[in-house]
N, C-alpha and C positions, 0 to 999 in steps of 0.2 A: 279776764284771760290770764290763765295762771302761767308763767314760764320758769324752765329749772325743774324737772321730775316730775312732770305730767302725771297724774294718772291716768290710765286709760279711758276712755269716754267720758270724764269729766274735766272741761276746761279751764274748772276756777279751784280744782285744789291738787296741792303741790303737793307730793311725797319725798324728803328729805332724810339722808341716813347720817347718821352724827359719829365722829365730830366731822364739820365740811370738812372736806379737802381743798377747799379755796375760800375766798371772795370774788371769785368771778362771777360776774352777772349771769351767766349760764350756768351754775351752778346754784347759786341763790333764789329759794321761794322767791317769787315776786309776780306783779302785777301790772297791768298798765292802768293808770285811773283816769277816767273821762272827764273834762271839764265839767263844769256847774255839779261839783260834789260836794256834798255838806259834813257829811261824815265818813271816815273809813273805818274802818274793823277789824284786825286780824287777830285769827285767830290759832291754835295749835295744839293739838293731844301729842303725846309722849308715848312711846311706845318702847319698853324696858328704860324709860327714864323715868326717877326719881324726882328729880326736879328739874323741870322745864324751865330757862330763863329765855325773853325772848326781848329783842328790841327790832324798833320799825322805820328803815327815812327812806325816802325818793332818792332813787341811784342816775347817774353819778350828782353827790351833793353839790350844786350849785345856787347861786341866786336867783336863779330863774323861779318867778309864784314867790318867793321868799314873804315875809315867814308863814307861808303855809306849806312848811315842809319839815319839820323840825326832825328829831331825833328824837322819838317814842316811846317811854319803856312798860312792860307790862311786869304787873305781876309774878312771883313765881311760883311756881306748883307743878303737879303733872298735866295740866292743863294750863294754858297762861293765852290771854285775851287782850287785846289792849285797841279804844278807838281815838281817832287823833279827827275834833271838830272844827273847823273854822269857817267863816263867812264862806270861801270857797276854797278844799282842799286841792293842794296843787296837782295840777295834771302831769303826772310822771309815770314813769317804772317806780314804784315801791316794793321796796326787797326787806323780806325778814330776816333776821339775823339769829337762828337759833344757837343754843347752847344749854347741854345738861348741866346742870348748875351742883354740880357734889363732887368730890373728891378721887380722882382717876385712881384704878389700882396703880400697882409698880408698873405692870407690863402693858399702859395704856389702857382707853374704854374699851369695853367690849363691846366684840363683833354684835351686830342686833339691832342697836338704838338707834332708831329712828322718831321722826315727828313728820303729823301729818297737818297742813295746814290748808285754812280758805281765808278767804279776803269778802267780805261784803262791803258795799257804799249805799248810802242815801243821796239821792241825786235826782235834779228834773229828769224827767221821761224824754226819753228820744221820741218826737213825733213821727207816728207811724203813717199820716197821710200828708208826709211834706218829704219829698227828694229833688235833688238836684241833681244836676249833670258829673257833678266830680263825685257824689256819693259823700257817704261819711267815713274817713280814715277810725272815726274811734266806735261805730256802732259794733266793730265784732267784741266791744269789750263786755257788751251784756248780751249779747245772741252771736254765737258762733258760726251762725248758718249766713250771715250778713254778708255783700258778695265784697267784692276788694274796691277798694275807693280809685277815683281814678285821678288825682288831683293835678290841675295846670301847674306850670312853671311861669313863672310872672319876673321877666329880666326888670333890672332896677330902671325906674321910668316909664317901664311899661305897664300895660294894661290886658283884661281880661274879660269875658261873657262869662258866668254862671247863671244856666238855668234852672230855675226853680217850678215845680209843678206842686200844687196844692190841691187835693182830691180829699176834701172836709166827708167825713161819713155823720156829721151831727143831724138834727133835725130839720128842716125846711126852714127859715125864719132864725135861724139860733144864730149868736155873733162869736166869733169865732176871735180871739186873741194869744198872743203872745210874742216871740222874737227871733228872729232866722240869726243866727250864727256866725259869725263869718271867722273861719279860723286861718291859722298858716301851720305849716305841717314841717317840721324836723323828722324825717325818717329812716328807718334802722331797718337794718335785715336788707334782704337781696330782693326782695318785691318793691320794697318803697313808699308802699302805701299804706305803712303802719309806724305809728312813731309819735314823738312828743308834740302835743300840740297844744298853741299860744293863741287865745282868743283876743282876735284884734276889734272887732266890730258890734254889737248886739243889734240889730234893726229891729224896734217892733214893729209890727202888721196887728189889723183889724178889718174882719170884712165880715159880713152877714150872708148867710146860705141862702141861694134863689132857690 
């Protein structure tokens, strides 16, 4: 989920005109990354840019996942790539930082220059025959049609119900494994059910299909 310059019907790449007019996060390519990610990607072409420099980190930088978050630099050229690998890359907003990398005339860059950028990760699969009652706050980050997560409030002390339904589509007889998730959710924007999220639990499960 790309945010800062949308293009049109596509949700994972940003359109950027150079030089920014800020650091504002709304302003800023960027992305939100799903936990259990193993590599990120971004990537960017240059459009009447010369040389493309570009660097990569999780906004706003904090400790949070640390050090899986670092400050990224890619190559530079009219094109400039850069992936950032670790055991598990931190779940954030990651913002690109573009910049034409050549020499301004007198009278500033010219009008024109833009870059257009995507973001890809390698990451576990969202299981598609397991839902629960609050939904997933971070499934719209690889399917955009995902409905909105409805997640509980949990006062300190207190306690909660998450329902889990598991509708396995494998064969009769086949054993089914892996691990239900359990996250907490820091959320942003005026809906709430989108936002940074801090995996506290893995439970695994195993069951065999009647």
């Amino acid at each position: 989920m790309a945010v800062g310059g949308k293009v049109s019907g596509d949700p994972y790449t940003s359109h950027t005109a150079l030089p920014l007019p800020s650091d504002d996060a709304d302003v800023l390519p960027s992305w939100l990354v799903p936990t259990q990610v193993r590599a990120l990607t971004v990537g960017g072409v240059g459009h009447r840019v010369d040389r493309l420099r570009t660097s990569c980190r999780s906004i706003p930088p904090t400790a949070i996942n640390s050090p899986n978050n670092p400050d990224i630099e890619a190559p530079t050229g009219t094109s400039s790539s850069v992936t950032h690998r670790a055991h598990e890359v931190g779940s954030s907003m990651w913002a690109a930082f573009p910049d034409a990398a050549r020499p301004d005339p007198p009278d500033g860059t010219p009008p024109g220059n833009s870059v257009d950028f995507q973001a890809s990760i390698e990451a576990a699969a969202f299981a598609g025959d397991i839902t629960s009652s609050t939904g997933d706050a971070l499934l719209s980050t690889v399917d955009p049609s995902a409905p909105a997560a409805t997640p509980v409030v949990i006062p300190a002390g207190g306690h909660a119900t998450v329902t889990v339904t598991l509708a396995p589509t494998g064969s009769k007889g086949s054993v089914e494994r892996g691990s239900l998730y359990v996250d907490t959710l820091n959320p942003f924007g005026s809906a709430g059910t989108t936002g940074l999220v801090d995996e506290v639990a893995a439970i695994p499960f195993e069951f065999t299909i009647g």
